[in-house]
N, CA, C and O atoms as CSV, one atom per row, in Angstrom:
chain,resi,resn,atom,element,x,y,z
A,1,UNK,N,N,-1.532,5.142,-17.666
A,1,UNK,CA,C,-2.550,5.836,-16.915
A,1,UNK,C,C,-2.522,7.294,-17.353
A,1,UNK,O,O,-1.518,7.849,-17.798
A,2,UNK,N,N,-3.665,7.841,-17.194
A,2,UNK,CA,C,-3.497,9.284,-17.982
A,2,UNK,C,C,-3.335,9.917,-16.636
A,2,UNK,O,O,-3.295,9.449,-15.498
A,3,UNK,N,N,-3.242,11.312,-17.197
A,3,UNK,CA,C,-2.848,12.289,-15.794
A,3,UNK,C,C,-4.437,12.733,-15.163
A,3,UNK,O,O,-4.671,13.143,-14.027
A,4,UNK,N,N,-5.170,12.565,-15.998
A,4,UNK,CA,C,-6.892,12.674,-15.398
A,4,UNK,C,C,-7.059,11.858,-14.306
A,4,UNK,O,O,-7.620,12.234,-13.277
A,5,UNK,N,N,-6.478,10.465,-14.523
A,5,UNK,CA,C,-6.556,9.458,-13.536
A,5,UNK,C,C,-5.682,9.055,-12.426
A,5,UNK,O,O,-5.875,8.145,-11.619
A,6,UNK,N,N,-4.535,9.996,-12.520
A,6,UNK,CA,C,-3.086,9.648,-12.003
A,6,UNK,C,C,-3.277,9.883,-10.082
A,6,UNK,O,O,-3.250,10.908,-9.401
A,7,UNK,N,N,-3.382,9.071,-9.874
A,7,UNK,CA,C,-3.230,9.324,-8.190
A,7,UNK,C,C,-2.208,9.554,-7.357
A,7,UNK,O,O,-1.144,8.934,-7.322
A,8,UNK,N,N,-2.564,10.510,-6.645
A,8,UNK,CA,C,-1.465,11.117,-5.634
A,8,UNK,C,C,-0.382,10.066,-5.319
A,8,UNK,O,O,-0.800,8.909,-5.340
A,9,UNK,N,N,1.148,10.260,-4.981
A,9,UNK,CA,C,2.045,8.672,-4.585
A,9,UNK,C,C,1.369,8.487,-3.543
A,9,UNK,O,O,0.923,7.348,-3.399
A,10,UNK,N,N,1.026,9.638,-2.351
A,10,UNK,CA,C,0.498,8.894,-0.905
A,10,UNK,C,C,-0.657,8.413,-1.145
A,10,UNK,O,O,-0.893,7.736,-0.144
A,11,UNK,N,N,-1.855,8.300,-2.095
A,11,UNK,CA,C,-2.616,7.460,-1.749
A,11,UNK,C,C,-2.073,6.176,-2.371
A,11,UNK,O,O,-2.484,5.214,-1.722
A,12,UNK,N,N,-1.253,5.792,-3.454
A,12,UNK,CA,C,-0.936,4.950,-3.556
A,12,UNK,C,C,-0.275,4.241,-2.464
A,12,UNK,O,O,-0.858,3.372,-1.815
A,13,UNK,N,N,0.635,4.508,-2.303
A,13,UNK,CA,C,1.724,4.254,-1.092
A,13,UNK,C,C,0.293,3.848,-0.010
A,13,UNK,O,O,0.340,2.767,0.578
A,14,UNK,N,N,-0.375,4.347,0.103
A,14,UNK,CA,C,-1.405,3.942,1.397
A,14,UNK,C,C,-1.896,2.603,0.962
A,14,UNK,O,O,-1.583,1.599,1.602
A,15,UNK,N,N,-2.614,2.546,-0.047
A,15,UNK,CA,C,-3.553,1.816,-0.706
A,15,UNK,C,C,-2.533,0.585,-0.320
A,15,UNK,O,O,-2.718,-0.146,0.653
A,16,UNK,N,N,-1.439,0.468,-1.220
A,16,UNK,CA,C,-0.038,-0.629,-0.853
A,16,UNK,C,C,-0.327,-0.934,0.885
A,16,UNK,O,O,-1.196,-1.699,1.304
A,17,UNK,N,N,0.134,-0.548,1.299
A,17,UNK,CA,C,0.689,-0.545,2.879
A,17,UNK,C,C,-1.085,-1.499,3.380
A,17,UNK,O,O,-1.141,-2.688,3.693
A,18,UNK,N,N,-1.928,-0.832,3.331
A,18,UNK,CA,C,-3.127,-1.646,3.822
A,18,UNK,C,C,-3.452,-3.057,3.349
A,18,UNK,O,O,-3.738,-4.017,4.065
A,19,UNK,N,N,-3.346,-3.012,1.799
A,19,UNK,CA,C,-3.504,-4.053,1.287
A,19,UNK,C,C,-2.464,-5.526,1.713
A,19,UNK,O,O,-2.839,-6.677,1.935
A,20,UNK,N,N,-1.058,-4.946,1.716
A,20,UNK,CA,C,-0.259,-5.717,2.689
A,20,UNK,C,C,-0.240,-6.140,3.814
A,20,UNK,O,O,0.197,-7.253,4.108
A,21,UNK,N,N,-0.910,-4.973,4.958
A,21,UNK,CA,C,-1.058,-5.398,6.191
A,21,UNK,C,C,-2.353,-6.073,6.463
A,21,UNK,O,O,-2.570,-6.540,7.581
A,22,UNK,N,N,-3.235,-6.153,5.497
A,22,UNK,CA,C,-4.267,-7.069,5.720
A,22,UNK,C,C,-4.400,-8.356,5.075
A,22,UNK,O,O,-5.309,-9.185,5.139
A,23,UNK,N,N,-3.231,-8.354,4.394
A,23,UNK,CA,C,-3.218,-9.677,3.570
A,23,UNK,C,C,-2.142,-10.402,4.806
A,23,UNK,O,O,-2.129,-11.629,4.712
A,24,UNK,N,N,-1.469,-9.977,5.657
A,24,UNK,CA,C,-0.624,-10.313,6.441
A,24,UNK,C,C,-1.504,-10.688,8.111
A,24,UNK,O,O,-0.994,-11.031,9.178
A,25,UNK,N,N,-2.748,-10.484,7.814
A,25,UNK,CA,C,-3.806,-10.702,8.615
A,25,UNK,C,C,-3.245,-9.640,9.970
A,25,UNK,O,O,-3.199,-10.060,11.126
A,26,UNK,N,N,-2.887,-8.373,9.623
A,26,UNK,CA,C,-2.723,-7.494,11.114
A,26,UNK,C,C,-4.139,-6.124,11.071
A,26,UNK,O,O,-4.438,-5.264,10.244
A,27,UNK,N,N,-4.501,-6.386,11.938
A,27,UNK,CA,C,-5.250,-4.704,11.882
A,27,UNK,C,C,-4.294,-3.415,11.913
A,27,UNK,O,O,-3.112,-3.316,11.584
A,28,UNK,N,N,-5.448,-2.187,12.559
A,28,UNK,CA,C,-4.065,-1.826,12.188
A,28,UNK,C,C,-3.955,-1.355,13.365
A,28,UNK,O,O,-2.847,-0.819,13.379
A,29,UNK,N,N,-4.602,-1.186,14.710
A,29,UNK,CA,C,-3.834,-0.846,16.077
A,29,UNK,C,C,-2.731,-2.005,15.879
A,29,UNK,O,O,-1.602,-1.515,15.896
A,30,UNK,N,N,-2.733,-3.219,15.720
A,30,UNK,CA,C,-1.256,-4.148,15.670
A,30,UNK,C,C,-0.022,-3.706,14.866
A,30,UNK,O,O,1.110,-3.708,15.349
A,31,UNK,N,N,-0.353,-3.268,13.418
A,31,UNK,CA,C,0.726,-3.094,12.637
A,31,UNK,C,C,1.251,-1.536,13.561
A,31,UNK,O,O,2.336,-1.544,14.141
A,32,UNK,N,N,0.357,-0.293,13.592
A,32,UNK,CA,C,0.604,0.440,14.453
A,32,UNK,C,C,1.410,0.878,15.869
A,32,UNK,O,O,1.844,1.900,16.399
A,33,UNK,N,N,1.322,-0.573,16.133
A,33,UNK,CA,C,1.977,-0.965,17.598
A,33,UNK,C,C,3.593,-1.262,16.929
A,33,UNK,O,O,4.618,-0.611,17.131
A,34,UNK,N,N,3.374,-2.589,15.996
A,34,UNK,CA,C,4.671,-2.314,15.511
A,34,UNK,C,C,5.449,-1.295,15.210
A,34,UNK,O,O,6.583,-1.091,15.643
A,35,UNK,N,N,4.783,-0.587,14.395
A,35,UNK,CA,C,5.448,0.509,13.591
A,35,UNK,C,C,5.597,1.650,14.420
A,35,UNK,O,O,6.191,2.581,13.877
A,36,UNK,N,N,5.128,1.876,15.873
A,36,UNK,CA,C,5.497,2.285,16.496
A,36,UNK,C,C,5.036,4.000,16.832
A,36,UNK,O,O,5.572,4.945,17.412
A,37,UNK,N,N,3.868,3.790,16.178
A,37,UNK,CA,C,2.499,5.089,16.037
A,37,UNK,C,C,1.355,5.106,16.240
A,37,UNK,O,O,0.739,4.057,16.056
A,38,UNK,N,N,0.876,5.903,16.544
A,38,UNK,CA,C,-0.822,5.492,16.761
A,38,UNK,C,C,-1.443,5.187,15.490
A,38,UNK,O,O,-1.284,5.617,14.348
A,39,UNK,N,N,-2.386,4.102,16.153
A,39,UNK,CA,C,-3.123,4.054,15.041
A,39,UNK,C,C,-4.226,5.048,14.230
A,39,UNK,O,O,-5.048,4.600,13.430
A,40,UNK,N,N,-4.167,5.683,14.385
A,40,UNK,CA,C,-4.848,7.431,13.821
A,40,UNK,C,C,-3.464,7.694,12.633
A,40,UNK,O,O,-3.485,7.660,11.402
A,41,UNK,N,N,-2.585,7.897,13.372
A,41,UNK,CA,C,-1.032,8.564,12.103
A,41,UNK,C,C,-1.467,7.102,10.944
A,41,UNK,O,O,-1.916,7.449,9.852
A,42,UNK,N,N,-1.369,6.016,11.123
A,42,UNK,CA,C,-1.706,4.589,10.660
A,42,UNK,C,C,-2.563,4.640,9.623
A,42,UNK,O,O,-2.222,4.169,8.538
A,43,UNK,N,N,-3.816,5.225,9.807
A,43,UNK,CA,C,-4.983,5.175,9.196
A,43,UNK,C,C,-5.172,6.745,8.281
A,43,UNK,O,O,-6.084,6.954,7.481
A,44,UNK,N,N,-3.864,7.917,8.706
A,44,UNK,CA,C,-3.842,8.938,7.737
A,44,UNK,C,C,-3.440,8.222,6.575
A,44,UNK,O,O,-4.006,8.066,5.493
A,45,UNK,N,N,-1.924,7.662,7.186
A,45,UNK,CA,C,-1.209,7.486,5.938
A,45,UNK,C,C,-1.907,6.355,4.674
A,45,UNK,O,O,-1.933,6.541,3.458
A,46,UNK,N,N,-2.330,5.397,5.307
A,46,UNK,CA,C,-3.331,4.398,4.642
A,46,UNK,C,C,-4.373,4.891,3.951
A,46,UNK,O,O,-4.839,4.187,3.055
A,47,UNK,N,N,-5.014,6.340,4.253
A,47,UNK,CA,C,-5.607,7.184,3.111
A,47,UNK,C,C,-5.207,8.071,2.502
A,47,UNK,O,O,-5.964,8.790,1.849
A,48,UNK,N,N,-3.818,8.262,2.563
A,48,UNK,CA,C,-3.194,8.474,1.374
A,48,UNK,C,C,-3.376,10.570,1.910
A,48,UNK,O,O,-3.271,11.576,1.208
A,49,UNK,N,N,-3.605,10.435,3.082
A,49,UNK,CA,C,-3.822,11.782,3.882
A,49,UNK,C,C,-2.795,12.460,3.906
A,49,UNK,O,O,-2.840,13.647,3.585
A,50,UNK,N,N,-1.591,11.833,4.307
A,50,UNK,CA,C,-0.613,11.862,4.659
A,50,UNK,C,C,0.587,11.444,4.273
A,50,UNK,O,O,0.214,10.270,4.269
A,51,UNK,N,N,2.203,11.328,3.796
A,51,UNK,CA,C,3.031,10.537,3.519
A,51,UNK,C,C,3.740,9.991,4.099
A,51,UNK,O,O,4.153,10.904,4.815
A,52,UNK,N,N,4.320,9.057,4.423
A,52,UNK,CA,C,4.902,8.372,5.554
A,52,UNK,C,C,6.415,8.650,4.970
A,52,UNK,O,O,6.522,8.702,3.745
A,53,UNK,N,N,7.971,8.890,6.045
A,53,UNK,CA,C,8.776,9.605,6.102
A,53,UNK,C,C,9.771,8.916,5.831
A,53,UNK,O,O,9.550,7.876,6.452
A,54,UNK,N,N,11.012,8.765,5.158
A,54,UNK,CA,C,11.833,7.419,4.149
A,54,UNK,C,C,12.225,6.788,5.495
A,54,UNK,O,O,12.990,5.835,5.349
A,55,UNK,N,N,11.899,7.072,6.776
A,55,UNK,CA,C,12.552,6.195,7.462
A,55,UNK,C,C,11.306,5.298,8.240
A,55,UNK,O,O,11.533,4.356,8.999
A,56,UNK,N,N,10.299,5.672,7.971
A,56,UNK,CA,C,8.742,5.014,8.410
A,56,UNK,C,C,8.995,4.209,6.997
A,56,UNK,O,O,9.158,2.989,7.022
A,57,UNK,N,N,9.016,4.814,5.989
A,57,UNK,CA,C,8.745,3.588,5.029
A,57,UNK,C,C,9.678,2.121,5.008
A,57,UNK,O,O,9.345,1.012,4.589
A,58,UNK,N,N,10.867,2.538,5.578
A,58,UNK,CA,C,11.704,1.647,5.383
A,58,UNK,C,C,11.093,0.036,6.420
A,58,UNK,O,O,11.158,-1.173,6.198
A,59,UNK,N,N,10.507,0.913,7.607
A,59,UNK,CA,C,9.919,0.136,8.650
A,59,UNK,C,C,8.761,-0.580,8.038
A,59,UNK,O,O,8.591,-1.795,8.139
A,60,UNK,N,N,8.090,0.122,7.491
A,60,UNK,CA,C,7.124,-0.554,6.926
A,60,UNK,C,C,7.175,-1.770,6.608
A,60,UNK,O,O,6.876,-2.823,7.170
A,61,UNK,N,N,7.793,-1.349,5.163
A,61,UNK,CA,C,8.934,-2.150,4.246
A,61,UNK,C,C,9.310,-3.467,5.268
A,61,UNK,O,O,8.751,-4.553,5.118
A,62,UNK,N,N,9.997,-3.304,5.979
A,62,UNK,CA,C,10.577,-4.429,6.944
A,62,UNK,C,C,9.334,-4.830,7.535
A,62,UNK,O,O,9.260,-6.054,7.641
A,63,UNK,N,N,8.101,-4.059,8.053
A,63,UNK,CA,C,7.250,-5.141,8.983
A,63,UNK,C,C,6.843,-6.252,8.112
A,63,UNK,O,O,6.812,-7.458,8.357
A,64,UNK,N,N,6.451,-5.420,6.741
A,64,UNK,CA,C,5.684,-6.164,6.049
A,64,UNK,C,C,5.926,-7.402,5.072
A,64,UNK,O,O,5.226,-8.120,4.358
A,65,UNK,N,N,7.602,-7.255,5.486
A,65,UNK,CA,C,8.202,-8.399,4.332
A,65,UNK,C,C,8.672,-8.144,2.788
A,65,UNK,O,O,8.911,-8.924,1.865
A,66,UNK,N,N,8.695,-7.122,2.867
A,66,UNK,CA,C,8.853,-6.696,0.982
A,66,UNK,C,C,9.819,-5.258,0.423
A,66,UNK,O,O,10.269,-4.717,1.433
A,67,UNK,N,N,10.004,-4.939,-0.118
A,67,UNK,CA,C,11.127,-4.171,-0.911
A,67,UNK,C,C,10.377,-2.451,-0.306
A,67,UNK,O,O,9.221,-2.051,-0.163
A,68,UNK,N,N,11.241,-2.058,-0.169
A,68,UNK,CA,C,10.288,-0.341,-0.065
A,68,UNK,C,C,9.589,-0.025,-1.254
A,68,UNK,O,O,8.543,0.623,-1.289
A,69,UNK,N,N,10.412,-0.671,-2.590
A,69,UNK,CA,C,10.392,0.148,-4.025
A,69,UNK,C,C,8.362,-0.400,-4.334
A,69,UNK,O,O,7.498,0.210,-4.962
A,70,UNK,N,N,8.259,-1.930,-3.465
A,70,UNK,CA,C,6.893,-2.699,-4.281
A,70,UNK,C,C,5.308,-1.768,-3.185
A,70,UNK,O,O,4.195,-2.203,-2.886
A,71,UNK,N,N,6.104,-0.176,-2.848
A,71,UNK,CA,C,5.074,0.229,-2.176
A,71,UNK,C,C,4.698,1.269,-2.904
A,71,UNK,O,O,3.794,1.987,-2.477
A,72,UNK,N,N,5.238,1.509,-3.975
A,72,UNK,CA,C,4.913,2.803,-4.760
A,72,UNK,C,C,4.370,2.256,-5.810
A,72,UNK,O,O,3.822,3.050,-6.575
A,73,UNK,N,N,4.341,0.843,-6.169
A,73,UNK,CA,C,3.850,0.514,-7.480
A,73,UNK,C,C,2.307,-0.089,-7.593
A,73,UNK,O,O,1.604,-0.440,-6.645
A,74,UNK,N,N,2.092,-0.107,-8.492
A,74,UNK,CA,C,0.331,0.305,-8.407
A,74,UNK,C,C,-0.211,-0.685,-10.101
A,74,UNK,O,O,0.450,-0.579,-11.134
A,75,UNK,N,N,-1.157,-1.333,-10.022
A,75,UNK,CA,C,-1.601,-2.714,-10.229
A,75,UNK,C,C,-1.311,-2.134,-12.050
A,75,UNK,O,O,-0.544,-2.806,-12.739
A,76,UNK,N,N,-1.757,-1.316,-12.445
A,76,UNK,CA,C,-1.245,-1.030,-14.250
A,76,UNK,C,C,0.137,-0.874,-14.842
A,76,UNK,O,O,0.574,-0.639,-15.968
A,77,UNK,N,N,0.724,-1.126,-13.490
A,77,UNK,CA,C,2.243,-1.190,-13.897
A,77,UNK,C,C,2.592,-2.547,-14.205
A,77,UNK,O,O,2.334,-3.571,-13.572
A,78,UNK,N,N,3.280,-2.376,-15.383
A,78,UNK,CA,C,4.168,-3.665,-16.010
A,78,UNK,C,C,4.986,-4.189,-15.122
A,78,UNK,O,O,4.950,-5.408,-14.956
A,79,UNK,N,N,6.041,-3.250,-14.245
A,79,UNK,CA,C,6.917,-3.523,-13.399
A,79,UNK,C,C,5.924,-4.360,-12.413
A,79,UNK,O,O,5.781,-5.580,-12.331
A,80,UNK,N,N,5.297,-3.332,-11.704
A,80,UNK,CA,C,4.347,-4.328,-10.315
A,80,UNK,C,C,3.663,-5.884,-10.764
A,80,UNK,O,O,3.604,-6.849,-10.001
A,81,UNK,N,N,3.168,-5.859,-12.205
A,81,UNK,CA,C,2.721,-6.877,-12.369
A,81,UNK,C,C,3.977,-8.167,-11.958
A,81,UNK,O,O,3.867,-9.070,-11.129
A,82,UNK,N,N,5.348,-7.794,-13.023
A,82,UNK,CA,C,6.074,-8.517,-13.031
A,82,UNK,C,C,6.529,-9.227,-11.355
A,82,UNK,O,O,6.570,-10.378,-10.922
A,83,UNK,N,N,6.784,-8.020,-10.828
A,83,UNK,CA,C,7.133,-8.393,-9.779
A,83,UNK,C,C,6.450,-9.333,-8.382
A,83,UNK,O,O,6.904,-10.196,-7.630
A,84,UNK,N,N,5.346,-8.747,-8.504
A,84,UNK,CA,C,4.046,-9.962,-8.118
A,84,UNK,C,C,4.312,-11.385,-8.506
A,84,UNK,O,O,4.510,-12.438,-7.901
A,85,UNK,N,N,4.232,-10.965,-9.866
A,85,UNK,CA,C,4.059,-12.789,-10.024
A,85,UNK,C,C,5.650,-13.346,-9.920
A,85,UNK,O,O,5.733,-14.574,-9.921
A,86,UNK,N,N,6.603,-12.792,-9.852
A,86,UNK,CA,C,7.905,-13.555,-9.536
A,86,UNK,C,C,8.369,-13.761,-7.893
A,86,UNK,O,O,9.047,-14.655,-7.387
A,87,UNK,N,N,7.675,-12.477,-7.234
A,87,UNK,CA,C,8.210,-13.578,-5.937
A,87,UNK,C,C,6.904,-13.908,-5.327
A,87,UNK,O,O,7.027,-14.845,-4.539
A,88,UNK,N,N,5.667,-13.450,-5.423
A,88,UNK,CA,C,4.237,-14.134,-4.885
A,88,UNK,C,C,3.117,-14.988,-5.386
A,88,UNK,O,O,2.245,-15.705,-4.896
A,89,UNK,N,N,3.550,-14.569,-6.689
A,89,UNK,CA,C,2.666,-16.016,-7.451
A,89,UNK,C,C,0.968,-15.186,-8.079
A,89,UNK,O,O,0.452,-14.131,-7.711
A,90,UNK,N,N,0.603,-15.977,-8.888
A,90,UNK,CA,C,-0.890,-15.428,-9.462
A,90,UNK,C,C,-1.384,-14.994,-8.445
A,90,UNK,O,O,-1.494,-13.797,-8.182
A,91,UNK,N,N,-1.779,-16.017,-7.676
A,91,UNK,CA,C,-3.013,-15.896,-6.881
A,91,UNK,C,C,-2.656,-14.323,-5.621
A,91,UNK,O,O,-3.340,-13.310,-5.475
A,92,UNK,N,N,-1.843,-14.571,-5.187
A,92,UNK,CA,C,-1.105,-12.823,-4.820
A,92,UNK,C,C,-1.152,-11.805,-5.235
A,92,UNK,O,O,-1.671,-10.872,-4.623
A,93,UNK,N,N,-0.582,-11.692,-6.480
A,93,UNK,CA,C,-1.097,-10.495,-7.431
A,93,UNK,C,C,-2.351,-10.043,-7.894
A,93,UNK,O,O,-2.536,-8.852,-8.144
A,94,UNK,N,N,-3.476,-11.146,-8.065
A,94,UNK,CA,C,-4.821,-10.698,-7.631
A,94,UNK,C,C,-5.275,-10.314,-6.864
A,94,UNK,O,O,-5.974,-9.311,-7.013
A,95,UNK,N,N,-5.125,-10.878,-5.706
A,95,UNK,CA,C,-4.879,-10.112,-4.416
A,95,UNK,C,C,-4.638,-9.026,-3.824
A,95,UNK,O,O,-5.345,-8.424,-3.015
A,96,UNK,N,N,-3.806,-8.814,-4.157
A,96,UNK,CA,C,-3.427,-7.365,-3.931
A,96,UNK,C,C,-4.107,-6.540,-5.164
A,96,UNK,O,O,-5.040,-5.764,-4.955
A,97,UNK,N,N,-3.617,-6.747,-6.351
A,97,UNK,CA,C,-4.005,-5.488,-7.217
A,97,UNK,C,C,-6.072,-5.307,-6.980
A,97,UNK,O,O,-6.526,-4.171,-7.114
A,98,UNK,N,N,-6.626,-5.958,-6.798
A,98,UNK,CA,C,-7.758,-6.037,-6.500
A,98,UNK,C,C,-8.140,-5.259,-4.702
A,98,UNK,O,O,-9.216,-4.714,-4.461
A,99,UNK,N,N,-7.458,-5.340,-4.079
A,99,UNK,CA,C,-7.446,-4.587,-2.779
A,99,UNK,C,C,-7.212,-3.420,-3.335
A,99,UNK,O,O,-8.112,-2.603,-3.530
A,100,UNK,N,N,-5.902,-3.209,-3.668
A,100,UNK,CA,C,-5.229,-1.529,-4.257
A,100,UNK,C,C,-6.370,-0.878,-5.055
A,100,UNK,O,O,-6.508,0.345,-5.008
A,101,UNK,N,N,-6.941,-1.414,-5.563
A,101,UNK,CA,C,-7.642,-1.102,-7.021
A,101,UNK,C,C,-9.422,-0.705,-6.079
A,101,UNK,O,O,-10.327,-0.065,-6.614
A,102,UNK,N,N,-9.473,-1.183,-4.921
A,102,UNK,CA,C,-10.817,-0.902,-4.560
A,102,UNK,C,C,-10.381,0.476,-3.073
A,102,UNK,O,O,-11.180,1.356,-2.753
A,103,UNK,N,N,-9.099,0.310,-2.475
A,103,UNK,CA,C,-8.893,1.367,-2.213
A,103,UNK,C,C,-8.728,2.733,-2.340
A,103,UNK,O,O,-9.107,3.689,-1.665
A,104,UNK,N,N,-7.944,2.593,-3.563
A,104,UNK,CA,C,-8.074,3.594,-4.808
A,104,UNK,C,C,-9.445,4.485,-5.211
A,104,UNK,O,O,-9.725,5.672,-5.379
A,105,UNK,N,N,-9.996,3.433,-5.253
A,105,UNK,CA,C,-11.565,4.243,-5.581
A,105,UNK,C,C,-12.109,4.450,-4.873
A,105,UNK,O,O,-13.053,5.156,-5.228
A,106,UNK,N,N,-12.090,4.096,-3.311
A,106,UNK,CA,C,-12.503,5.121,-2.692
A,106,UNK,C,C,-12.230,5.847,-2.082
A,106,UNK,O,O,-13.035,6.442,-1.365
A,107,UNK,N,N,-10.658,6.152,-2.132
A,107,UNK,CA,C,-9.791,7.202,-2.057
A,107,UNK,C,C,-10.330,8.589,-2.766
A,107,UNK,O,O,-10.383,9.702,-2.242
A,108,UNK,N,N,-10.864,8.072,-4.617
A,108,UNK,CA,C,-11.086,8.991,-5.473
A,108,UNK,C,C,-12.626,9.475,-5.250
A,108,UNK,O,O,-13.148,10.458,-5.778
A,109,UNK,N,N,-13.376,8.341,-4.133
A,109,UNK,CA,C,-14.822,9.382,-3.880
A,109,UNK,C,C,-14.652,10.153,-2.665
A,109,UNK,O,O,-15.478,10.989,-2.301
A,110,UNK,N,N,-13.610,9.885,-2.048
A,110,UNK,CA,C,-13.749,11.284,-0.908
A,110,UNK,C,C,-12.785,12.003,-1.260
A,110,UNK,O,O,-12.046,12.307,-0.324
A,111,UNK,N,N,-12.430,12.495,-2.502
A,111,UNK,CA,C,-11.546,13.552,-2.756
A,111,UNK,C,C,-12.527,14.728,-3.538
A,111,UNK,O,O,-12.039,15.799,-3.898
């Protein structure tokens, strides 16, 4: 990715976190409730407004079922690819990188 295109970690990190919690079928006053914030702090960090704090991420991480590390990684990565398809399978990794990938952009039209 060039640095023209390089996106902030928090919108990545957001883009991740939504795409997970909606593939996990939660809105987000629910995941919110979990995580133990309003859903406003919820919906900063998910636009990438904001960064969520190593001990929110860790929660995250735990609501959502997955590694802290697979929240920073972002669909042109070799690593993320790999890792997708070894513990979630094709059809997952489309999934997601296709969510990330449409969050992303419109992350990059209201910036």
């Amino acid at each position: 990715m060039s640095n023209k295109n390089k996106q902030p970690l928090a919108v990545i990190v957001g883009a991740n976190i939504m795409a997970k919690r909606k593939r996990m079928g939660m809105n987000q006053a629910q995941f919110a409730e979990k995580l133990g914030i309003g859903p406003d702090s919820l919906s900063r960090i998910e636009r990438g407004l904001t960064a969520p704090r190593f001990q929110t991420l860790e929660k995250i991480a735990l609501i959502l079922e997955c590694p802290v590390a697979e929240l920073f990684l972002t669909g042109d990565d070799p690593a993320f690819r790999n890792f997708v398809e070894r513990h979630h399978g094709d059809d997952a990794m489309s999934e997601i990188i296709f969510m990330a990938e449409k969050i992303i952009q419109t992350a990059r039209k209201r910036s």
